[in-house]
N, C-alpha and C positions, 0 to 999 in steps of 0.2 A: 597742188592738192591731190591730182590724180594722182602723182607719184608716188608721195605719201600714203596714200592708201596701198597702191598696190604694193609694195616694201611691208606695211603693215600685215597684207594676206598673206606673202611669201614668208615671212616669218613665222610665222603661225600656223605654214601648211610643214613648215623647217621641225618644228618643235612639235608637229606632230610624230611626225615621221622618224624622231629621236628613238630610239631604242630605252626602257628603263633602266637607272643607274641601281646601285646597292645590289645586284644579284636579283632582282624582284622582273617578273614578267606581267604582263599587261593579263589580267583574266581572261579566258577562254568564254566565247557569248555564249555554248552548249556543254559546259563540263560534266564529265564520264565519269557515274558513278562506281566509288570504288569496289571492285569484286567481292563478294560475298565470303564470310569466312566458313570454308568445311569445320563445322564442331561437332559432325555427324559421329559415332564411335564405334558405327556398326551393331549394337546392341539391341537387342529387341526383350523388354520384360512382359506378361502376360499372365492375367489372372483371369480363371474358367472354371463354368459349370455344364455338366453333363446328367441329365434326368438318370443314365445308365451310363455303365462304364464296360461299353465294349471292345475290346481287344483281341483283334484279329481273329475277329468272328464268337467269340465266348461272352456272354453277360455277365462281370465278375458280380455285379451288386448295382443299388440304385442310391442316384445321389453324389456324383464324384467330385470332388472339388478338387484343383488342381490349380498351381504355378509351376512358372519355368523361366529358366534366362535363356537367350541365348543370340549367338553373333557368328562371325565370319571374319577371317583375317587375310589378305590378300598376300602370297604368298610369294608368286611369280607371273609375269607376261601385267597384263592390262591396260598395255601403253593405249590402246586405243577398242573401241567399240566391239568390236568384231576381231581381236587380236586371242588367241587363245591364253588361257590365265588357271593357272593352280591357285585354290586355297582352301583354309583350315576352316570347315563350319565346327562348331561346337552346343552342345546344349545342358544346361542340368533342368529336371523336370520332379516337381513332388505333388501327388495326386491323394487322397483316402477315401473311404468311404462315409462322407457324413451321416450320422446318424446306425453306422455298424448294419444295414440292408445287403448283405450280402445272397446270392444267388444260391448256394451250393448246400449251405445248412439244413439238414429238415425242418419243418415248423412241426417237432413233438409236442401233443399233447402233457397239460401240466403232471398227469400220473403215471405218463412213463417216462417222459425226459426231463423231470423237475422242472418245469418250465421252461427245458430248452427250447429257444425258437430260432428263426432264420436272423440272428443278429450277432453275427460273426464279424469280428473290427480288420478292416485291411487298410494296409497304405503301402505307396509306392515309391523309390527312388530309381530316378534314372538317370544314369551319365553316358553321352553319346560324344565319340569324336571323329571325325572321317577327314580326307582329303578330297578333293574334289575337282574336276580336273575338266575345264568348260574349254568344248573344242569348236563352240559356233552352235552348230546344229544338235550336238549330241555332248549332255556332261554326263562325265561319269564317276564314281565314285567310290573308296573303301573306306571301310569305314569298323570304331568297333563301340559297343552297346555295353554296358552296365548294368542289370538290375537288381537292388537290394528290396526284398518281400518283408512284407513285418507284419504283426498282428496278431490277433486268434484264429483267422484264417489259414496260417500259415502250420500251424503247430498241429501236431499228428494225432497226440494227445489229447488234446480237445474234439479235435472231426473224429475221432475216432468210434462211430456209433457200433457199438457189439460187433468191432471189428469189420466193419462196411461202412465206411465214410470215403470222402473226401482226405483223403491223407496227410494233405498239408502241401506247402508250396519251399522248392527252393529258391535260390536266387538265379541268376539265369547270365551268361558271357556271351555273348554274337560278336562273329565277321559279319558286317555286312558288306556285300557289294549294290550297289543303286545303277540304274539309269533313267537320262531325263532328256526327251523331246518333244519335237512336235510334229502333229502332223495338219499344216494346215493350220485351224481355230482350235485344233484339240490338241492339248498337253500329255503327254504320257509319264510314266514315271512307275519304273518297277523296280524289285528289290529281291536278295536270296541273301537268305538271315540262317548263319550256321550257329546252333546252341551246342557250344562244346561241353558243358555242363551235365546234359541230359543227351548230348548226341543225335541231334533233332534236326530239321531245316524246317523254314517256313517261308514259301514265296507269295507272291503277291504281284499283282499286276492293277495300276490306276489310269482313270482317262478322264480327265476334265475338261472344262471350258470357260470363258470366262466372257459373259453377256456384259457391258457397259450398257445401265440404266440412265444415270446422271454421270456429272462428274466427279460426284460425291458416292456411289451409290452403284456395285456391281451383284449381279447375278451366277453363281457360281454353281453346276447341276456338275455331279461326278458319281463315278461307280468303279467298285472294288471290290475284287476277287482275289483268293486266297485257295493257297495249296499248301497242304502236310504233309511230311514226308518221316516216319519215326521220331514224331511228335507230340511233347508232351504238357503244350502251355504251360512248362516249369511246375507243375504238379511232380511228386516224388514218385518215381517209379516202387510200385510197392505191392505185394501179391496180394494187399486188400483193398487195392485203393478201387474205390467205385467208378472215379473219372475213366480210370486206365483200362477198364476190365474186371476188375478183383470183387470182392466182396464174398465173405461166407456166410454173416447171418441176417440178418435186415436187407440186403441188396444183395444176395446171390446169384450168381448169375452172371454170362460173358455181355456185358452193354458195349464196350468196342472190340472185342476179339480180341485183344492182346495186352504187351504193356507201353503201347505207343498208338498212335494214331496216324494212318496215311491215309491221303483223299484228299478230293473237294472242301474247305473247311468252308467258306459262306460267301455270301455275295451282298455288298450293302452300297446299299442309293444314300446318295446322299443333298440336299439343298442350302446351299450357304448364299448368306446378303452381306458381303464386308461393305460397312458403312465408314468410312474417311471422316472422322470428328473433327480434323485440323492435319497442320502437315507431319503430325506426330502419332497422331493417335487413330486405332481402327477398331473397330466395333465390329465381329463377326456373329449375330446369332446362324441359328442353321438349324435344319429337323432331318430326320437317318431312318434309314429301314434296313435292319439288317435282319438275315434269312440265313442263316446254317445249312449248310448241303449236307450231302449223306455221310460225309467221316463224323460230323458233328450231330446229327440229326440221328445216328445210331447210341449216343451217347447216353446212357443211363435210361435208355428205352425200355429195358425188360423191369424196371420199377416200376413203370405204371399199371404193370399187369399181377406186382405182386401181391397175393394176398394176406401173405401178412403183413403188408404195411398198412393197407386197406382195414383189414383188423385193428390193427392199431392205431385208426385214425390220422397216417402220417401225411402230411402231404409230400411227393416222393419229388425230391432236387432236381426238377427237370427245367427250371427255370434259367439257367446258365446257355440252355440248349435249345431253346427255340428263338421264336421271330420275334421281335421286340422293333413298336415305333421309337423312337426316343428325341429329343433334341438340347439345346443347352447354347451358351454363350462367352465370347472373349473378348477379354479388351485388352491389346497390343497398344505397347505402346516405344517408342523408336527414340533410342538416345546416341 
């Protein structure tokens, strides 16, 4: 009997120990879930409001609304983390002004302007494409800008008040070159923007930071300064045009000295909360203080001392040109 049994165990420790037939293997006690698929596209879509639409220091109007696409294609390098890597950002972006609030318009009383008031329609297109070229510590970047103007903003005809207006807007071509580092917990990131169009540059210099509240939930404080160099925010150069200097009857008088603008153009604070709604989507409100320095701060200044606009009851377009709180909101979302 003992034998019997133990020939029983030994069998059975046999027929364990067998390997499975048909190609089939014995399951795994911890099986390894399979890797995640990238369906990532690089794509980011984005719809935004802004109380004001300021650009690079100028208040074009109140009210802006705005979309944009935009992505990133990996070009070269990125085998690894820290490996330097070229590629193509891209973006298209289209902005207006709801509600036709524009900055620059007089608000004429109904007996001399038939009603005109400050409700001149703008909108924007913009196509950006750069290369971009991340070397670790420092990316750098060229890149070129697009923009098509449209509206009653734009038209010369219309701003044309007894030959002192606002002249109307072109469309506008930039080189950009960018840089992006850090120093530390603070980001940098600067840029010099050639308008061959109008023959213009605008630089700019940003510092940011980026405060982790939750893990949902950052705190994002930056500041931006801006410099013009024969400069004309895509305003037409024009011997009446009031932005640029000109004007003979309603705005007479030099507001920037010439038909271009160089200097300081403004300096703006700014406070963003990007909120993480899911692994897709981001939620940025934010509130802005922007401050025009003296290239911009000179701008349409001898209007407020004219008397005949004062006579005429006008309120004089200086609103483009000073300090405005403003804030607004975006929801990014990542395909």
């Amino acid at each position: 009997m003992k034998l019997n049994a133990l020939l029983k165990t030994l069998g059975f420790l046999a027929l364990a120990a067998t390997p499975a037939v048909a190609g089939t293997a014995p399951a795994p006690k911890n099986p390894v879930a399979p890797a995640p698929v990238n369906d990532d596209l690089g794509i980011n879509a984005s719809l935004g409001y802004d109380s004001s639409y300021v650009w690079r220091g100028v208040n074009f109007g109140s009210n802006w609304v705005r979309a944009g696409v935009d992505g990133s294609i990996l070009l070269i390098g990125g085998e690894s983390e820290d490996a330097p890597s070229t590629s193509l950002v891209w973006d298209f972006q289209y902005g207006f002004l709801a509600g036709d609030n524009d900055s620059f318009t007089p608000n004429f009383p109904g007996a001399v302007g038939a009603g005109l008031g400050d409700h001149n329609s703008f909108q924007r297109f913009e196509f950006g494409a750069a290369f971009a070229h991340d070397l670790g510590p420092v990316v750098l970047s060229l890149g070129y800008r697009y923009y098509y103007n449209t509206g009653d903003l734009t038209n010369p005809a219309i701003n044309n008040f007894g030959n002192g207006g606002y002249q109307g807007l072109q469309d506008g071509q930039e080189v950009q070159l960018g840089l992006k580092t850090s120093l530390g917990p603070i980001d940098i990131a600067s840029s010099a923007n050639y308008d061959w169009v109008s023959d213009g540059w605008y630089f700019d210099a940003t510092a940011s930071t980026t405060i982790a509240i939750t893990d949902a939930i950052s705190f994002v404080p930056s500041f931006n300064v801006g410099y013009a160099k024969n400069y004309t925010w895509q305003f037409t150069r024009d011997g009446a045009n009031t932005f640029l200097g000109g004007g003979t009857t309603l705005f007479a008088g030099s507001e920037s000295g010439g038909d271009d603008i160089s200097g300081w153009a403004a300096a703006n604070i700014r406070f963003s909360l990007p909120i993480k709604l899911n692994s897709r989507a981001t939620l940025v409100p934010y509130i802005a203080l922007n401050v025009p320095l003296g290239a911009l701060q000179n701008v349409a200044q001898s209007s407020q001392s004219s008397n005949t606009l004062v006579g005429l009851g006008i309120n004089p377009p200086s609103t483009g040109f000073e300090s405005v709180v403003y804030g607004g909101v975006t929801l990014s979302i990542r395909f």
